[in-house]
C-alpha positions in Angstrom: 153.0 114.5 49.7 151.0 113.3 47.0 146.8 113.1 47.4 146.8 108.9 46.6 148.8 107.8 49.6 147.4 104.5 50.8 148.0 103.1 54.3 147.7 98.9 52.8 151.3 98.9 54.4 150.4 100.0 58.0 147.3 98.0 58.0 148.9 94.9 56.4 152.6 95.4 58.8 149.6 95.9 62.0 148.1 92.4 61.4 151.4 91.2 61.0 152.4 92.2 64.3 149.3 91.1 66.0 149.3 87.5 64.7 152.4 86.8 65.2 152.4 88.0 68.8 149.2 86.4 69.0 150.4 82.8 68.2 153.7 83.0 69.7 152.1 83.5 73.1 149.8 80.6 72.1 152.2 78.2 71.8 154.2 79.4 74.6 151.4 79.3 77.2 150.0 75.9 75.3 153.6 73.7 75.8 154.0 75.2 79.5 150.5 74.0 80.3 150.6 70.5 78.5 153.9 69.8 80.4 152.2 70.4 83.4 149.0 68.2 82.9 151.3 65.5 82.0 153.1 65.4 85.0 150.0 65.5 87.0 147.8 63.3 85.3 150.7 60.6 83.9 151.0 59.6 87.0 147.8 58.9 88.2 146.2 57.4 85.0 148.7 55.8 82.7 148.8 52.4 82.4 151.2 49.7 80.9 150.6 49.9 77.2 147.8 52.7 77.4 149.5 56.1 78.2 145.8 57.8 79.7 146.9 60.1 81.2 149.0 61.8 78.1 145.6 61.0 76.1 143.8 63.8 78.8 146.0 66.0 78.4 146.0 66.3 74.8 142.2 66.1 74.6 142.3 69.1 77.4 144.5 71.1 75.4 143.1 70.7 72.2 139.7 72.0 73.7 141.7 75.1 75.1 143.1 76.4 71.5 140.4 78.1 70.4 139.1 80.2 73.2 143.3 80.7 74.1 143.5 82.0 71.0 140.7 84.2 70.8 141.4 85.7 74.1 145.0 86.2 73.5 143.7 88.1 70.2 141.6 90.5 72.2 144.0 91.8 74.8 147.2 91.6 72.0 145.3 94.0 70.0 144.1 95.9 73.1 147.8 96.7 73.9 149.1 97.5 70.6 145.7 99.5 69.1 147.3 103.0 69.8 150.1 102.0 68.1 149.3 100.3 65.2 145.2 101.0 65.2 144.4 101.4 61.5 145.1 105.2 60.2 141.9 104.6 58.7 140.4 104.0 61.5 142.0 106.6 63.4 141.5 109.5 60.8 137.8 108.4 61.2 137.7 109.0 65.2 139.1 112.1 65.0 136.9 113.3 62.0 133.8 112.6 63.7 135.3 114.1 67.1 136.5 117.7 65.3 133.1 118.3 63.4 131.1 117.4 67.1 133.5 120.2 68.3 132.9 123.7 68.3 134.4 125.4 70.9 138.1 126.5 71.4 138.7 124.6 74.8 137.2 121.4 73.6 139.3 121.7 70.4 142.5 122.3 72.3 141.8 118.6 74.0 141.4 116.9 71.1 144.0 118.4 68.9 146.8 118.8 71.3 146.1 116.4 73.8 144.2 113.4 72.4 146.3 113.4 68.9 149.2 113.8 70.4 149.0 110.8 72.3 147.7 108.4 69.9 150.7 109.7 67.4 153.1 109.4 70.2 154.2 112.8 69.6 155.6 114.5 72.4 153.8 117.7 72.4 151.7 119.6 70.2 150.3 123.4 69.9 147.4 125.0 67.6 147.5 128.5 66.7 144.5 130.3 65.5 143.5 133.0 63.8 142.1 135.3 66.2 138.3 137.2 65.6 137.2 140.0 64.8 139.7 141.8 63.7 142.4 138.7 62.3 145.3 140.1 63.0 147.0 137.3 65.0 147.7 133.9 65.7 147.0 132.4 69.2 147.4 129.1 70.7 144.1 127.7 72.1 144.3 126.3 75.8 146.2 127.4 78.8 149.4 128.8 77.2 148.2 131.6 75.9 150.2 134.2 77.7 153.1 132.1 77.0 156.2 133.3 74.6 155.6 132.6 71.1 151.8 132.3 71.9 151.2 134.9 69.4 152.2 135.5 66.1 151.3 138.0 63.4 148.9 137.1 61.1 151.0 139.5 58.7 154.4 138.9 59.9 156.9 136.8 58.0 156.1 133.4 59.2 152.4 133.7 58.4 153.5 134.5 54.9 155.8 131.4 54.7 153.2 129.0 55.6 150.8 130.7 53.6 153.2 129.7 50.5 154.0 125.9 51.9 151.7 123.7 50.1 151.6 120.5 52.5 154.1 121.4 55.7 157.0 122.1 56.9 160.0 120.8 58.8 161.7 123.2 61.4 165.1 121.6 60.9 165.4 122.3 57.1 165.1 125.9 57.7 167.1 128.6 59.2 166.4 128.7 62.6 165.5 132.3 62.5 163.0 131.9 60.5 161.2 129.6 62.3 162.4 130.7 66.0 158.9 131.2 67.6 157.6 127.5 67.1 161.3 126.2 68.2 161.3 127.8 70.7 158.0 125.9 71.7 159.4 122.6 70.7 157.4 122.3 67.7 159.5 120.8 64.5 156.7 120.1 62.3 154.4 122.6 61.3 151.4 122.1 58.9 149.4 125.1 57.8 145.3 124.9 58.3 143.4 126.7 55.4 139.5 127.2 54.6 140.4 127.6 50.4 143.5 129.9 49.8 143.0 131.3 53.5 145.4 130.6 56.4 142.9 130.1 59.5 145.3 128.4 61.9 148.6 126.4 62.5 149.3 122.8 63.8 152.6 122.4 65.8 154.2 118.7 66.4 156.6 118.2 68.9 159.3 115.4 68.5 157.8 112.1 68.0 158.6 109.6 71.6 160.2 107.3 69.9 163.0 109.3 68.4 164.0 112.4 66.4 162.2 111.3 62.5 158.7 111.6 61.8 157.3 108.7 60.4 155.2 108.8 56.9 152.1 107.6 58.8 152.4 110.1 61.3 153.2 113.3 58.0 150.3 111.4 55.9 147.5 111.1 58.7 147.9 115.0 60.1 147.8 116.2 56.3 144.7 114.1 56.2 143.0 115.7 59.4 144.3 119.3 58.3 140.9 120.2 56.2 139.0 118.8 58.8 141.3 120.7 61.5 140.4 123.9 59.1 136.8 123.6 59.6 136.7 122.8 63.3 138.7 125.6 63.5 136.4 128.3 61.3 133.3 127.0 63.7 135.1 127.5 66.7 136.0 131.2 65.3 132.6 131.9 65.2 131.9 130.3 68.5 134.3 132.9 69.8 132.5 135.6 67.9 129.0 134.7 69.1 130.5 134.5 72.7 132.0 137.7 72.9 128.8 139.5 71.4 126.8 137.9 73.7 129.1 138.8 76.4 128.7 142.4 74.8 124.4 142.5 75.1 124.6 141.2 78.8 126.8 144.4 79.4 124.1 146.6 77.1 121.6 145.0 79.8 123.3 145.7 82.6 123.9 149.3 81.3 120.2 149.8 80.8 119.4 148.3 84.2 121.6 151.0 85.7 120.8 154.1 83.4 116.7 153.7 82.7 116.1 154.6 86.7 118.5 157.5 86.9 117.6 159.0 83.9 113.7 159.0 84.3 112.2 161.0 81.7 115.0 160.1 79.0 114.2 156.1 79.6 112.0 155.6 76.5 114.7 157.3 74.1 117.8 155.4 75.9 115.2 151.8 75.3 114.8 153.0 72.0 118.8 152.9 71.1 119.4 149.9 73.0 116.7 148.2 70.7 118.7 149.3 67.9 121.9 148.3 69.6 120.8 144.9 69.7 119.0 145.1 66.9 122.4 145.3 64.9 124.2 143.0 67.0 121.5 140.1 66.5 122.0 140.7 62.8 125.6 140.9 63.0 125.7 137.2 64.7 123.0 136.4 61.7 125.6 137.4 59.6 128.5 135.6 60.7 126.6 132.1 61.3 125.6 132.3 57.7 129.2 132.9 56.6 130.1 129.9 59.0 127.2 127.9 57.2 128.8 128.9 53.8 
């Protein structure tokens, strides 16, 4: 996919849909109620040579276009806006919702629940690259004991998406190849990168309405995917920060238990927990600055 793809189509095919919905129903509802103020006002006030009552009823529906209209706009658009809401639009919501994320579990939701739904795509699964030591690939949220929930970040699959430039489609390749991410369901798979660096993996499951993905659907992921990247990279180091703080409530709860026991030796076992923290503090300084970067 080229970087100049436009969505002037979509938009222009979405306000297609809605007008023409829009005033269809209009006229529909319009001709059902003008037959039905004529035949309850002709007969009470038409007179010979001066049709009154037809005269009210035209006035009455003639007042009614407008707000019809307008009303039948709102809720038309209301029932087709997840399905044709402007990519723009859309790319917009979810760019604003991924950098105000920075956890893992909150990521999950919007990436595999929320996008998936608004794309119509059946399922979807994120992989990421798991801290400290980045030697694997796991899927954020519930399934991570799950097969195929972890891949190596070295193994051969890795090293294929690191090489795809834009995505990839599980059907044009042998299906060893890609067995792990069939085998969750996922047929399109579009590699997340910080620069040259493969941080995490989007899966897509079959779209609902058939087996094709459409080009709105390829062209807004590919859009999201450097914001994807990022979200995913802060909520890395949310992990990191976590599990280190995890790590000095142990320390404490260590030094809680040793300093009475150990009596005379407290002041030398507080003096290497201070340095104990000491480097941990910096170590979290350390990452958040290589986040910031």
């Amino acid at each position: 996919m080229g970087g100049n793809t436009t969505y002037v189509g979509v938009d222009r095919r979405a306000r297609l849909m809605g007008k023409s919905l829009t005033l269809g129903a209009l006229v529909l509802l319009l001709s059902v109620l003008y037959l039905l103020l004529i035949g309850l006002l002709a007969p009470r006030f038409d007179m010979a040579g001066a049709p009154v009552g037809h005269m009210l009823a035209t006035v009455l529906i003639a007042t009614l276009v407008v707000p019809l209209r307008n009303r039948l706009g709102i809720a038309i658009n209301r029932l087709l806006r997840h399905e044709w809401q402007s990519s723009q639009d859309l790319l917009r919501e979810f760019g604003m919702a991924l950098s105000r994320t920075i956890d893992p579990i909150g990521l999950h939701s919007t990436l595999t629940i929320d996008l998936a739904r608004r794309l119509r795509l059946q399922s979807a699964t994120v992989w990421m690259l798991e801290p400290p030591h980045d030697r694997t690939f796991v899927t954020l949220g519930p399934t991570r004991d799950t097969p195929s929930a972890t891949l190596l970040a070295d193994g051969a699959m890795a090293r294929l998406l690191a090489t795809t430039a834009y995505y990839l489609i599980a059907a044009d390749r042998p299906s060893t190849d890609l067995a792990p991410f069939i085998a969750r369901q996922v047929r399109l798979i579009i590699p997340l990168r910080t620069g040259d660096r493969l941080i995490g993996i989007y899966g897509c499951g079959t779209p609902q309405s058939g087996n094709l993905y459409s080009e709105r659907t390829i062209d807004v992921l590919l859009r999201l995917a450097p914001a994807a990247a990022s979200a995913l990279e802060n909520a890395r180091a949310y992990s990191t920060i976590a599990r280190l703080n995890q790590e000095l409530r142990t320390l404490d709860q260590l030094k809680d238990a040793a300093a009475p026991v150990r009596g005379e030796t407290a002041p030398a076992f507080a003096f290497g927990y201070c340095l104990d923290r000491f480097f941990i503090v910096r170590g979290i300084d350390v990452q958040m600055n290589r986040t910031e970067q």
